[in-house]
Structures are given as C-alpha cells and as structure tokens.
DSSP file (Angstrom, degrees, kcal/mol; ACC not computed):
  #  RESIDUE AA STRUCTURE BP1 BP2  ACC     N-H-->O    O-->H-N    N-H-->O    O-->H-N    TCO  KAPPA ALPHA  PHI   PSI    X-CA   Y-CA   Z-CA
    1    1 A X     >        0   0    0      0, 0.0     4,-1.4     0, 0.0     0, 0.0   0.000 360.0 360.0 360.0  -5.0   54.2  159.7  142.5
    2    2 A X  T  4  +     0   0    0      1,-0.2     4,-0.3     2,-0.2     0, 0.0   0.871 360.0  46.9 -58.3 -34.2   51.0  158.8  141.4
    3    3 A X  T  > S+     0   0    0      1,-0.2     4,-2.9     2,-0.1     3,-0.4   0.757  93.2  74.2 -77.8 -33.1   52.0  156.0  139.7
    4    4 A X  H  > S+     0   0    0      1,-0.2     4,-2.2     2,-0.2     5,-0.2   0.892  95.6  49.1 -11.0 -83.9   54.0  154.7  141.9
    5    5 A X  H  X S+     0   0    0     -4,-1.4     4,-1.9     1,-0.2    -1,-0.2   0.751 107.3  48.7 -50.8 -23.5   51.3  153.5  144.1
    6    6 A X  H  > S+     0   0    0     -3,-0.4     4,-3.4    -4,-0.3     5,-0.3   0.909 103.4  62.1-103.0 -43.6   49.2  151.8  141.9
    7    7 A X  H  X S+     0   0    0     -4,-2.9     4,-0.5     2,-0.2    -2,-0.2   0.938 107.9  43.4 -15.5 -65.1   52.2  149.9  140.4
    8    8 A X  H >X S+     0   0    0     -4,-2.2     3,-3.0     2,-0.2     4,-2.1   0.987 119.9  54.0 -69.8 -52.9   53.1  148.0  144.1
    9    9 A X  H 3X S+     0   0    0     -4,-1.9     4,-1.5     1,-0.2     5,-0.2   0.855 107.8  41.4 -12.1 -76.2   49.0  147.8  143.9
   10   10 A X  H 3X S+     0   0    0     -4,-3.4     4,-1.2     1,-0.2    -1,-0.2   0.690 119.2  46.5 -50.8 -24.6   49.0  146.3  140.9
   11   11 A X  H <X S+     0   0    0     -3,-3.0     4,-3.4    -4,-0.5     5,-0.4   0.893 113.3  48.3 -90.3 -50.5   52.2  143.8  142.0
   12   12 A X  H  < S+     0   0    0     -4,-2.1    -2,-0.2     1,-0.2    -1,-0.2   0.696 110.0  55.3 -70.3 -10.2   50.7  143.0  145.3
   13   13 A X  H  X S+     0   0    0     -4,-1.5     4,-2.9    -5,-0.5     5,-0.2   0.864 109.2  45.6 -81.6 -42.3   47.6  142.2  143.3
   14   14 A X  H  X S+     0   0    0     -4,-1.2     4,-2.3    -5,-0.2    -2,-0.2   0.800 109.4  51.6 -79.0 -19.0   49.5  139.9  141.1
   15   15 A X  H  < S+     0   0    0     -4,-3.4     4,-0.3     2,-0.2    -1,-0.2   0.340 112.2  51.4 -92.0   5.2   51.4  137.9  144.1
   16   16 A X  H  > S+     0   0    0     -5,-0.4     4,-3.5     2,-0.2    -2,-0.2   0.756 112.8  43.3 -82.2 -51.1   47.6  137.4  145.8
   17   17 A X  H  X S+     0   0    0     -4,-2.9     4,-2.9     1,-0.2    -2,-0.2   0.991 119.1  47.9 -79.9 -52.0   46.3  136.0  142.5
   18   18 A X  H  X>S+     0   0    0     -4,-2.3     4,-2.1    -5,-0.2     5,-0.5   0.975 109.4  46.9 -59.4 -47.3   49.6  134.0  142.3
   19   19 A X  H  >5S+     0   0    0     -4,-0.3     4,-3.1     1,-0.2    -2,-0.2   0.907 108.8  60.8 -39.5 -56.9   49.6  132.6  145.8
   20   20 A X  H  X5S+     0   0    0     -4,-3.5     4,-2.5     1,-0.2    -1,-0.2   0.706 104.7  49.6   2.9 -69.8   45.8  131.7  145.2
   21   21 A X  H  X5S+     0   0    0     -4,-2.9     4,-4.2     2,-0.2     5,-0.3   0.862 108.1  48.7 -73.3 -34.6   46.9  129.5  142.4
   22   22 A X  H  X5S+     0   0    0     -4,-2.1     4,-1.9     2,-0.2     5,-0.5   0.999 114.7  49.8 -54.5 -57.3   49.8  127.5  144.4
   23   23 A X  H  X<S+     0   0    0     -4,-3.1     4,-2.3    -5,-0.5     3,-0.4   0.984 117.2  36.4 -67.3 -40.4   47.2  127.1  147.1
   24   24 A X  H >X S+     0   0    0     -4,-2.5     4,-2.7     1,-0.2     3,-1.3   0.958 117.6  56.3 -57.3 -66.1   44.5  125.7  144.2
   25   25 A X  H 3X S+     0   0    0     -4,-4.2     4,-1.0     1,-0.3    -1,-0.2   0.763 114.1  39.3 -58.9 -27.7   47.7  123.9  142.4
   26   26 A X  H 3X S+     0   0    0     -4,-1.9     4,-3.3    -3,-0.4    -1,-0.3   0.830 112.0  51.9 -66.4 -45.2   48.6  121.9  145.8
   27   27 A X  H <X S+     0   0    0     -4,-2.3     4,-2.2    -3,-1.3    -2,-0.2   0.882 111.8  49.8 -74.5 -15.0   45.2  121.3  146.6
   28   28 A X  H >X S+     0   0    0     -4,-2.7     4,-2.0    -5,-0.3     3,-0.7   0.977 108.5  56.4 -56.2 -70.5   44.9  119.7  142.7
   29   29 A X  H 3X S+     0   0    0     -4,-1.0     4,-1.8     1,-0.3    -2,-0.2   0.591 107.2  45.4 -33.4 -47.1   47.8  117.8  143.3
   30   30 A X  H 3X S+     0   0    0     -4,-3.3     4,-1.4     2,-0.2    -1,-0.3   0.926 110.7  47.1-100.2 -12.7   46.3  116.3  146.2
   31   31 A X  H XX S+     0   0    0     -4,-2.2     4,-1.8    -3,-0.7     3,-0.8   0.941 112.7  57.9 -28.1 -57.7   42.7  115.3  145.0
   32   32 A X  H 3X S+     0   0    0     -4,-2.0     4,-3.4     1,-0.2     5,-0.3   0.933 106.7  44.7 -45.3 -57.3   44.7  114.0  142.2
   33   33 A X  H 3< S+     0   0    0     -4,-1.8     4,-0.3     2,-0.2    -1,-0.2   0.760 108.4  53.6 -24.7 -51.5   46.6  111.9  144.6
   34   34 A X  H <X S+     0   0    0     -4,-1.4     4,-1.3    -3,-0.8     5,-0.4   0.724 113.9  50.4 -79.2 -31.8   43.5  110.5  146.6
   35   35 A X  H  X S+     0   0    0     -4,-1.8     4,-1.3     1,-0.3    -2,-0.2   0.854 101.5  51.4-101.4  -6.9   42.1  109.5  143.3
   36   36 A X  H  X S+     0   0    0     -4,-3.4     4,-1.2    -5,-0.3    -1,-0.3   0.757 110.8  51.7 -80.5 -11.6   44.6  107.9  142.0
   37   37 A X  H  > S+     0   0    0     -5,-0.3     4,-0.7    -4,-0.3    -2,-0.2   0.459 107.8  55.6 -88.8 -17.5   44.6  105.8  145.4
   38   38 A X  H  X S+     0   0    0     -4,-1.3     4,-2.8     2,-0.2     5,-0.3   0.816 105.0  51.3 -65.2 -54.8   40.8  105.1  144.9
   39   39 A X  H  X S+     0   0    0     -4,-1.3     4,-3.4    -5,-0.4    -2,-0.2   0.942 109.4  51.5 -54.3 -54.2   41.5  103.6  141.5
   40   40 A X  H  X S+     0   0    0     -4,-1.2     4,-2.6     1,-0.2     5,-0.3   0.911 111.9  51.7 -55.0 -41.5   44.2  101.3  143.2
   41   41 A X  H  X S+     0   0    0     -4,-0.7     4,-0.7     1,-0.2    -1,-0.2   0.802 108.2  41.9 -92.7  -0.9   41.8  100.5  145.4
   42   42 A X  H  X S+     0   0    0     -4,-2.8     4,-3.5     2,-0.2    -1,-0.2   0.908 110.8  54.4 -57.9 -52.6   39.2   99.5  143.6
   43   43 A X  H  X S+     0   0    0     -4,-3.4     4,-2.4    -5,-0.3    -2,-0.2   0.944 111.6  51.1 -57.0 -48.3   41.3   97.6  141.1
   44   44 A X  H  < S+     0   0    0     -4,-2.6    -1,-0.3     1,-0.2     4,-0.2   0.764 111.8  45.9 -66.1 -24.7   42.6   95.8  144.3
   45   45 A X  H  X S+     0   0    0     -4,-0.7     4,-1.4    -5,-0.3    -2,-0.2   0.721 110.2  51.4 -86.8 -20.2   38.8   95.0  145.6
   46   46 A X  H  X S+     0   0    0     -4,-3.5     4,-2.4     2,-0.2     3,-0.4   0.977 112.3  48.8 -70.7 -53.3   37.5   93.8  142.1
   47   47 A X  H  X S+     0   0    0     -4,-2.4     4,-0.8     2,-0.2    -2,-0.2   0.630 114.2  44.1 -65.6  -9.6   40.8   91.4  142.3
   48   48 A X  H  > S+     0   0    0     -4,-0.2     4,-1.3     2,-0.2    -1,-0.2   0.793 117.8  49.7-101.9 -39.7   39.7   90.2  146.4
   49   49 A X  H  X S+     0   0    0     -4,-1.4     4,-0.9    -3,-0.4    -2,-0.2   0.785 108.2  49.7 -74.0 -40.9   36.0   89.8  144.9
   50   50 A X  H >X S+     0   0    0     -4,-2.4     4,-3.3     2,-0.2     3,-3.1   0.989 114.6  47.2 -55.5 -76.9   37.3   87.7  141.8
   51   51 A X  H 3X S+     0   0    0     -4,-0.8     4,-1.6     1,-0.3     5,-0.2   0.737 111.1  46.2 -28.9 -50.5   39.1   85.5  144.2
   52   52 A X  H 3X S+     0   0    0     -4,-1.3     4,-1.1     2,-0.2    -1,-0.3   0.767 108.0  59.1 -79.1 -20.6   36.6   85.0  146.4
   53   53 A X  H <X S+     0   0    0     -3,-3.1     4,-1.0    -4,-0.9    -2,-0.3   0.931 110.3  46.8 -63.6 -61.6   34.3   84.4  143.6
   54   54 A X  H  X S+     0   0    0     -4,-3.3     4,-1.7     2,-0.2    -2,-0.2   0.776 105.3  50.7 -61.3 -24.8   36.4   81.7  142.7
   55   55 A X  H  X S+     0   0    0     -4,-1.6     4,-2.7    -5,-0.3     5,-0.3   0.948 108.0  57.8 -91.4 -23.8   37.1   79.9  145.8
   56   56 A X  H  X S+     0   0    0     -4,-1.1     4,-1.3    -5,-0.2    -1,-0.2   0.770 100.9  53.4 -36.6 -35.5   33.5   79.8  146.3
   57   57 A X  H  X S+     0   0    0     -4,-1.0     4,-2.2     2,-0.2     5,-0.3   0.974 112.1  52.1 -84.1 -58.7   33.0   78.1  143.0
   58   58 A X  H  X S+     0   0    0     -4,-1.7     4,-1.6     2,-0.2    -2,-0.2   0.851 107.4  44.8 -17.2 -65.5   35.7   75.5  144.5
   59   59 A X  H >X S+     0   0    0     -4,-2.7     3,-2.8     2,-0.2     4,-2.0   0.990 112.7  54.3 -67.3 -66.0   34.3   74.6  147.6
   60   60 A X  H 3X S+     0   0    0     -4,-1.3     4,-1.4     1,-0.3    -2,-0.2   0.736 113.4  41.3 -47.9 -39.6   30.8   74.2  145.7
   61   61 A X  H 3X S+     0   0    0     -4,-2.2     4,-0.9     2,-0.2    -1,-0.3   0.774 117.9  49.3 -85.0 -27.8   32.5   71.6  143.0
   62   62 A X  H <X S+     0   0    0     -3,-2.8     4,-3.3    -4,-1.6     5,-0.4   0.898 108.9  54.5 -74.1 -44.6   34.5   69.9  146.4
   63   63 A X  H  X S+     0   0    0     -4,-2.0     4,-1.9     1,-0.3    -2,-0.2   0.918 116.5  41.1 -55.7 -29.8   30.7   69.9  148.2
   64   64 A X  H  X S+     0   0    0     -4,-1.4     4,-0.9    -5,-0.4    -1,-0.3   0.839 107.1  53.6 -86.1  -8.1   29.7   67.9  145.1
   65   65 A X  H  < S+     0   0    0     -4,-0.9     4,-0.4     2,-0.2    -1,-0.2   0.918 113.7  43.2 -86.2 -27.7   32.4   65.7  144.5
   66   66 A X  H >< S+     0   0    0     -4,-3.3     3,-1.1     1,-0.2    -1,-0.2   0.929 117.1  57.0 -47.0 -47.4   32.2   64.1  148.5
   67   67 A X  H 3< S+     0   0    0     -4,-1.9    -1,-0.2    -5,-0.4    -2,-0.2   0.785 114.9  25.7 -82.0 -15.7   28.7   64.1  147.9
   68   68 A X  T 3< S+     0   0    0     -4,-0.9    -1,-0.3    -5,-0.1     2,-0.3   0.398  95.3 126.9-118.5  13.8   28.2   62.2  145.0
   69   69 A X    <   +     0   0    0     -3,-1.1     5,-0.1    -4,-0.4    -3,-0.0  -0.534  13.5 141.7 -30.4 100.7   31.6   60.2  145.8
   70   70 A X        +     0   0    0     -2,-0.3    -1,-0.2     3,-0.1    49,-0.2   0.328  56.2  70.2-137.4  24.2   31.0   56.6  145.8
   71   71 A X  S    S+     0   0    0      1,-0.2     2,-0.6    47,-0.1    -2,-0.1   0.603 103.6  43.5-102.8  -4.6   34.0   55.0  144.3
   72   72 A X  S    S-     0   0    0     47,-0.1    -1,-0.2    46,-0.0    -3,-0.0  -0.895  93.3-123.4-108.9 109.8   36.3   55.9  147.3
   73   73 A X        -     0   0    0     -2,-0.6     2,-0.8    -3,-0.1    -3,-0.1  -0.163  18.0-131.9 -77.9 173.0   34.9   55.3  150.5
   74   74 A X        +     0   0    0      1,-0.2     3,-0.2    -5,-0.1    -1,-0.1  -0.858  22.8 177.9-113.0 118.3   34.6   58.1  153.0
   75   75 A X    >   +     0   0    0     -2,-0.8     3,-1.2     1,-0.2    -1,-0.2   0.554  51.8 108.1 -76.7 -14.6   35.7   57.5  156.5
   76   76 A X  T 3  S+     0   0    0      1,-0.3    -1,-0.2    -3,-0.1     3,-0.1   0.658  81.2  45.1 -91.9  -6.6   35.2   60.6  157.7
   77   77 A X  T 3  S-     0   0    0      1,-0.3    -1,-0.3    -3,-0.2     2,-0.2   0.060 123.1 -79.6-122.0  59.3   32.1   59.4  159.8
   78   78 A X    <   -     0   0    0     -3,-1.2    -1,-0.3     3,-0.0     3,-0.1  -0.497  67.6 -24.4 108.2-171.5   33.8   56.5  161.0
   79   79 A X  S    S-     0   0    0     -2,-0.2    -5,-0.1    -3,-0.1    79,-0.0  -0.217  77.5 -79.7 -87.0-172.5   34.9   53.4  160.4
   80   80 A X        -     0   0    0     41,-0.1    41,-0.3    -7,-0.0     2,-0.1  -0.413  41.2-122.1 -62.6 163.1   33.1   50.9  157.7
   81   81 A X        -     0   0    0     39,-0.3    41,-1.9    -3,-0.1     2,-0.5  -0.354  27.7-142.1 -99.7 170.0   29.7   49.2  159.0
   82   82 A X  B     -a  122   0A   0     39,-0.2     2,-0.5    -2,-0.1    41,-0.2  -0.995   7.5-155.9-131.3 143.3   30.5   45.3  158.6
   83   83 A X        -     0   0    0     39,-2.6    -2,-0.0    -2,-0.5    38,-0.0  -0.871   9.2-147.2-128.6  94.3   27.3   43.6  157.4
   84   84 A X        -     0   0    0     -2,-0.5     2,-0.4    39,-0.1    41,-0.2  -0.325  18.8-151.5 -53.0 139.0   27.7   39.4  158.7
   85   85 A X        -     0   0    0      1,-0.1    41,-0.7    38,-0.0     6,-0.0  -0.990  22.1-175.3-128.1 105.7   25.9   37.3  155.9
   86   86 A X  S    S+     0   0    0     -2,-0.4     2,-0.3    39,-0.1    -1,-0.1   0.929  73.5  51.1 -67.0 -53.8   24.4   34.3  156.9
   87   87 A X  S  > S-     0   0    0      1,-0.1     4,-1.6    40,-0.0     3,-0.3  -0.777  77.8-137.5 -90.6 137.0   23.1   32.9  153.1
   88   88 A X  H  > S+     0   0    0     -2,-0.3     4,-2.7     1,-0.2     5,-0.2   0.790 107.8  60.7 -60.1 -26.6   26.3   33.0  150.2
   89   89 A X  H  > S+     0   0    0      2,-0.2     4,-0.5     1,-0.2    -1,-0.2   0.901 109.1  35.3 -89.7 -23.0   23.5   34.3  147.9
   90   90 A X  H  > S+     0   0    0     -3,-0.3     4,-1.8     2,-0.2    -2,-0.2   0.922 122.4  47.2 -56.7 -50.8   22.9   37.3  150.2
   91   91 A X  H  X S+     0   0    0     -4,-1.6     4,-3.6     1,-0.2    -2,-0.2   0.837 112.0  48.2 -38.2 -57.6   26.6   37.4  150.9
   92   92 A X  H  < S+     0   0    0     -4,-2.7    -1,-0.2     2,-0.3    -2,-0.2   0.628 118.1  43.7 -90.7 -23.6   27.5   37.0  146.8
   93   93 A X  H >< S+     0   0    0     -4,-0.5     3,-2.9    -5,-0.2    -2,-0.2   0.834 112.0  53.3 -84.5 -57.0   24.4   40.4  145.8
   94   94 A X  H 3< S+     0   0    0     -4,-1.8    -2,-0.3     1,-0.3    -3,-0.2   0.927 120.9  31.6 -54.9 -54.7   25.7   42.5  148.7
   95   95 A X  T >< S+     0   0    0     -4,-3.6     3,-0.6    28,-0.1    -1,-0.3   0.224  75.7 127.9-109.1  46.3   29.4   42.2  147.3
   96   96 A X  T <  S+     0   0    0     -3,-2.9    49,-0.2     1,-0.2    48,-0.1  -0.361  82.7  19.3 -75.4 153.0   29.5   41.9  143.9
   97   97 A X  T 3  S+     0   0    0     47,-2.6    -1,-0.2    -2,-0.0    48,-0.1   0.978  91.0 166.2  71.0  33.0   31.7   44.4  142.2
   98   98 A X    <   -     0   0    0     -3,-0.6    20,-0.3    46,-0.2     3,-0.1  -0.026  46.0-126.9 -77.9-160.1   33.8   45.0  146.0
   99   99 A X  S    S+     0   0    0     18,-3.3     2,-0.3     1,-0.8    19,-0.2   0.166  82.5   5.7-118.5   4.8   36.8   46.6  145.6
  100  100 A X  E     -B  117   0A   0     17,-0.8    17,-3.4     2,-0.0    -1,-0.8  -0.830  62.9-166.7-177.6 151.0   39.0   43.7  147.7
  101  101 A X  E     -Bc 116 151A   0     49,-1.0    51,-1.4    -2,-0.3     2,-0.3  -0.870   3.9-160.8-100.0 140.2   38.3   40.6  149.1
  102  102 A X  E     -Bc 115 152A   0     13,-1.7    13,-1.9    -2,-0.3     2,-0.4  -0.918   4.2-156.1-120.4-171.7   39.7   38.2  151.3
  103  103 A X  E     -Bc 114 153A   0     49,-4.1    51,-3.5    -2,-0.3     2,-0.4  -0.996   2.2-160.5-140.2 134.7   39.4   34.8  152.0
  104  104 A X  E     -B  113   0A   0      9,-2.2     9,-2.0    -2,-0.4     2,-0.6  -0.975  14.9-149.4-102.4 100.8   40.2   32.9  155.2
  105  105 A X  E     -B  112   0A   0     -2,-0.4     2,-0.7     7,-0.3     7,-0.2  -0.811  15.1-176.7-113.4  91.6   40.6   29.0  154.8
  106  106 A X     >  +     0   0    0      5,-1.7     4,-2.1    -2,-0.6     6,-0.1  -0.507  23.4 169.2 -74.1  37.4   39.5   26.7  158.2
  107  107 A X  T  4  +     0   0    0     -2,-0.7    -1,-0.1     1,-0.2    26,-0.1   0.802  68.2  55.9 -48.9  -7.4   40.7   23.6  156.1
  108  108 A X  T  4 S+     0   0    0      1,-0.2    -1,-0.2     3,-0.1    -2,-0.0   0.910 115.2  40.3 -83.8 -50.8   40.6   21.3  159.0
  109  109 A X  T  4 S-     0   0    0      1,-0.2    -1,-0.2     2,-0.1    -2,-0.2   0.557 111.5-120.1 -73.8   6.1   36.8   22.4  159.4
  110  110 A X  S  < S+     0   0    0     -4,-2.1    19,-1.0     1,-0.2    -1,-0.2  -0.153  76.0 105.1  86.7 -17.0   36.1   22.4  155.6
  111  111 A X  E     - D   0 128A   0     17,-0.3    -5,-1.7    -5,-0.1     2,-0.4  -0.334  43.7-177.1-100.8 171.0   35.2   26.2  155.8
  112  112 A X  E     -BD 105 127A   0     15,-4.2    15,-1.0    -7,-0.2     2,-0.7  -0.819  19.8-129.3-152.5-167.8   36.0   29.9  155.3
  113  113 A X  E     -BD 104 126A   0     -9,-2.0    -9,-2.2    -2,-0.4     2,-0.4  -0.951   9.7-156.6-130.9 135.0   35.2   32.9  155.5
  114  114 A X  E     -B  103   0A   0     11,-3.9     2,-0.3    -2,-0.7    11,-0.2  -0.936   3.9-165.9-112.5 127.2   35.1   35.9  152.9
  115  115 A X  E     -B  102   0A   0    -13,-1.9   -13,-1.7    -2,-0.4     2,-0.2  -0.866  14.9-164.9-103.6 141.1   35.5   39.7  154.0
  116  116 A X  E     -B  101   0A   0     -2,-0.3     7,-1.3   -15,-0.2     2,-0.3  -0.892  10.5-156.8-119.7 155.3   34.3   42.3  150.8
  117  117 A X  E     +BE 100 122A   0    -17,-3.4   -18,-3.3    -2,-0.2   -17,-0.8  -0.931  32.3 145.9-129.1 143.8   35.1   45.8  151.0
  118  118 A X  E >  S- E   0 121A   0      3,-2.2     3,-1.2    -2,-0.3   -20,-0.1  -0.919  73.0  -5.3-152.7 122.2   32.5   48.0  148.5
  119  119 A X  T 3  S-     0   0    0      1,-0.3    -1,-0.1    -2,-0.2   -48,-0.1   0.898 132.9 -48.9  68.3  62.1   31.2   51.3  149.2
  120  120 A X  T 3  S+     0   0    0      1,-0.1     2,-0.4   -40,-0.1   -39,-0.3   0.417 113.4 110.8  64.4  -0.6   32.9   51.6  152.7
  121  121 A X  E <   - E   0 118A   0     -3,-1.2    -3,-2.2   -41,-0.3     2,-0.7  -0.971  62.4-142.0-136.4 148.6   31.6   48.2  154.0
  122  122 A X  E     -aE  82 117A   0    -41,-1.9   -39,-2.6    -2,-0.4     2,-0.3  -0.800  12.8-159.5-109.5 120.3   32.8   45.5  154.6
  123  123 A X        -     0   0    0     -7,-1.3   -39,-0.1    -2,-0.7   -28,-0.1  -0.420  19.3-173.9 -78.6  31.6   30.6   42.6  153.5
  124  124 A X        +     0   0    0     -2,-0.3     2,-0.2    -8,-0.1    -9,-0.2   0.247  10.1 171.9 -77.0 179.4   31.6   39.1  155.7
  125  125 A X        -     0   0    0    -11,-0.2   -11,-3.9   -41,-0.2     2,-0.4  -0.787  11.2-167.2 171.7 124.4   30.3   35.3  155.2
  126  126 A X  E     +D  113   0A   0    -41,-0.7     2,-0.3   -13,-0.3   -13,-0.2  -0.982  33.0 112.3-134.4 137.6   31.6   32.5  156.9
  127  127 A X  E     -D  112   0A   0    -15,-1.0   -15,-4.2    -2,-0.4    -2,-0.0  -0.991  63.7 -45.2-179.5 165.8   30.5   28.7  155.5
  128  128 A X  E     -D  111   0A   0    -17,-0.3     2,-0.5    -2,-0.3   -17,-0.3  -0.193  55.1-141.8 -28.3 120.8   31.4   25.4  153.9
  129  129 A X        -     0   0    0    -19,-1.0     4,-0.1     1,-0.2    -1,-0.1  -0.753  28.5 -76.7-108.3-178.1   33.5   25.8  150.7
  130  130 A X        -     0   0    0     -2,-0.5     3,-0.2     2,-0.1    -1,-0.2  -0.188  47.7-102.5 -59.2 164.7   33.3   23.8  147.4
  131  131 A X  S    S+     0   0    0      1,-0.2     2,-0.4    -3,-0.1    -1,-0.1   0.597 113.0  66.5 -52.9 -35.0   34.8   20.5  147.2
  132  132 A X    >>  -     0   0    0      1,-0.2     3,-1.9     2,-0.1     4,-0.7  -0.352  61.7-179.4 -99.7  45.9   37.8   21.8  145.4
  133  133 A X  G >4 S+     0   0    0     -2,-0.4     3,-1.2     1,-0.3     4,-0.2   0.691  81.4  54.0 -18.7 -44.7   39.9   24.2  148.0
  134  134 A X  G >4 S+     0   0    0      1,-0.3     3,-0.9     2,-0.1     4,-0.5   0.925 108.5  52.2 -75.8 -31.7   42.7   25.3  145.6
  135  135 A X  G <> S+     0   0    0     -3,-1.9     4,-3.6     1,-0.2    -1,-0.3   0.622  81.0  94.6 -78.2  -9.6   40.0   26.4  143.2
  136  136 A X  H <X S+     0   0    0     -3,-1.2     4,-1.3    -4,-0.7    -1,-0.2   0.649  83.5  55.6 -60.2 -11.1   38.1   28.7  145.9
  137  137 A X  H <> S+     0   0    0     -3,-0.9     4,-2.9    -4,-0.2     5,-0.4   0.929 106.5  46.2 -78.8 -62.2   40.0   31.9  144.7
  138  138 A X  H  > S+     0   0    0     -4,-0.5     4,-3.2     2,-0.2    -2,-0.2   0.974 114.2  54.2 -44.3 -54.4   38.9   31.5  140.8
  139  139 A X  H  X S+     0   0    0     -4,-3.6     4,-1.9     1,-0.2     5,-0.2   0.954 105.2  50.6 -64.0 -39.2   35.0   30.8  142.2
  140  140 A X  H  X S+     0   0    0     -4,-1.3     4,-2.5     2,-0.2     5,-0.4   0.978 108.8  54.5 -49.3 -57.7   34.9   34.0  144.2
  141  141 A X  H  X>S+     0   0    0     -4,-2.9     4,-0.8     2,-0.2     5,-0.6   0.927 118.2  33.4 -43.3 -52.1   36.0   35.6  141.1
  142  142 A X  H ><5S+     0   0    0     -4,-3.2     3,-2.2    -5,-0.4    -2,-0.2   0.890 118.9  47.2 -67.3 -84.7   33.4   34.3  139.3
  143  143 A X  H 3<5S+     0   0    0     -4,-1.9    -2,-0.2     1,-0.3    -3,-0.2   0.634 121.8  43.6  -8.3 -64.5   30.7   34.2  141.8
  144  144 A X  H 3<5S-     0   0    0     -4,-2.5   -47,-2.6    -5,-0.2    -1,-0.3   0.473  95.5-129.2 -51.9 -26.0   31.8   37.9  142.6
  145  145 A X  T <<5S+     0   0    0     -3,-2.2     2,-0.3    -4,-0.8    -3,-0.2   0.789  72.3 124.0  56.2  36.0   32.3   39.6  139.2
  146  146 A X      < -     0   0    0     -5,-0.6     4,-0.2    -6,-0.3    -2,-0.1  -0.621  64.2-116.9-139.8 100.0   35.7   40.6  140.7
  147  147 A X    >   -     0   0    0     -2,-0.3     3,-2.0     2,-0.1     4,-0.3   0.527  31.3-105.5 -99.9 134.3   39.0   40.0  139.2
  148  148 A X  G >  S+     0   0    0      1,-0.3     3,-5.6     2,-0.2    -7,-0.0   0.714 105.3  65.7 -15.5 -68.8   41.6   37.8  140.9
  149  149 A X  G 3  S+     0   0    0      1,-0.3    -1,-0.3   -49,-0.0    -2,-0.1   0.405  92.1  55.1 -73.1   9.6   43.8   40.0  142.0
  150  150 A X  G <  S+     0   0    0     -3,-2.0   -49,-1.0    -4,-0.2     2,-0.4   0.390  93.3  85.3 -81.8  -9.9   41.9   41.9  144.5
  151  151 A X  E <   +c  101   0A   0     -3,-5.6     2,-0.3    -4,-0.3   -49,-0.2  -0.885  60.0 167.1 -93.7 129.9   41.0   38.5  146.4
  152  152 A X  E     -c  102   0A   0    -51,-1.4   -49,-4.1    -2,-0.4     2,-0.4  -0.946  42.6-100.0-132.9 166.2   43.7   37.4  148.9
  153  153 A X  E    S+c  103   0A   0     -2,-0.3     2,-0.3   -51,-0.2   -49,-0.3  -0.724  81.6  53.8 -86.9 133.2   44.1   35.1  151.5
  154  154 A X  S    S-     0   0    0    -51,-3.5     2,-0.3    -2,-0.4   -52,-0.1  -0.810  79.1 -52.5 161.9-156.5   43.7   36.8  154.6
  155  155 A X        -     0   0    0     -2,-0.3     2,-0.4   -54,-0.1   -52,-0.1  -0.809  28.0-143.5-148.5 127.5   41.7   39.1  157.0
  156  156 A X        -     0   0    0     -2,-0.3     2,-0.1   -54,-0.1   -54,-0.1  -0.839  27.6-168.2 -62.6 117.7   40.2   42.6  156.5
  157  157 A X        -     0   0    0     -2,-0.4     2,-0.5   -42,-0.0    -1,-0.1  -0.225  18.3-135.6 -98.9-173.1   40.6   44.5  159.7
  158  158 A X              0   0    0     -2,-0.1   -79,-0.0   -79,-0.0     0, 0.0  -0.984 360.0 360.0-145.7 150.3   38.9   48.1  160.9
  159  159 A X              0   0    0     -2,-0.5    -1,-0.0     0, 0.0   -80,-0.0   0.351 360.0 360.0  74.4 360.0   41.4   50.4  162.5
C-alpha cells in the first residue's frame, strides 16, 4: 500500500504542473493577442501621421499659390478698387496687358470712356477719342498691348 499513495501523489503532482501550464498557455494567448493589437495600431497611427503629413504639405503649396497668385484676381477681400485716370498716358501704363476692356462711345459728345480689368482693378478713363470712331477698338489694342477680342463695347460693373 505503500505505493499506492505516492502514485495519486505523483498524479495530483502532474495535474498541478498541468493546470499551471493552461493557466501560463491562456495567459500567452492573451499577451499574444494585445500585441498583435499594438502592431495594428501602430501601423494604423504611422498611416494617420502620413496623411496628416501630407495634407499639411497641401495647405502649404495652396498658402503659396493665393499668395503669389496674380494672374486671377482674388476677391476674397472684396470687390476690385477702381482707379479713375484723368491723363490717357496714365490711363494707357496702369492698364497695359488688362485682362478685358471695355469701351463706352458718347458719340454725340465725341467721347468715351474705357474700363480695364488687370490684377483685380479696374482701371477707368473717360475723354475725347481719335478722329476716326470705327477705328477706336484697333487703337486700344495697340495703345494697350491687348488683343481685340478682350475689348468690347460696353460697361464693367462691380457686383
């Protein structure tokens, strides 16, 4: 009977050391778990950190292209200034190169008036034209540097 006992010993010894290891093999199981849910979230914060890297680089190229913008003008602080010309040769520096003209024709009083618009402003000049009325569209062109078909007869408004 001696033996006996130290047999269930020996059995109860070996269902200790096995429970042990189920509790260690669960508790693997979840570390394993937690890090494989680190990894995802890392991988998912390098990809929120790329992204944000990048729209940052966006807005920076946006800041520069408004800021060094000058072949569209920019309303966004208002409307255009109008600058009134009294002399044609003040009138004829200030809008060379506009992006539109028009022209307004007073025929009875021999005069007219030209609106530019260039860099968000609108350029006017009201005066006497040449001799030749049908020919005032071709001299602005010339005069202007700016190719017929951006001059019409007309009015430039604001609003």
């Amino acid at each position: 009977m001696a033996g006996k006992p130290s047999k269930d010993r020996a059995l109860e010894a070996l269902d200790f050391v096995i429970s042990v290891l189920k509790e260690h093999e669960k508790d693997l199981d979840r570390l394993i778990n937690k890090l494989g849910q680190t990894a995802i979230s890392s991988e998912k914060v390098e990809k929120v950190e790329e992204r944000i890297s990048s729209l940052q680089t966006e807005i920076s190229n946006l800041i520069k292209l408004v800021s060094t913008s000058r072949e569209t003008p920019i309303y966004a602080r208002g409307p255009p200034v109008i600058v009134r010309c009294k002399k044609w040769e003040e009138f004829k520096a200030l809008a060379a190169g506009a992006d539109t003209v028009s022209i307004s024709l007073k025929e009875t009083e021999r005069t007219f008036q030209a609106d530019a618009l260039k860099e968000g402003r609108v350029v006017a000049y009201a005066g006497k034209f040449p001799e030749d009325a049908g020919l005032l569209k071709v001299w602005l062109s010339k005069e202007l540097g700016v190719s017929e078909e951006k001059i019409f007869e007309g009015v430039l408004t604001i609003g």
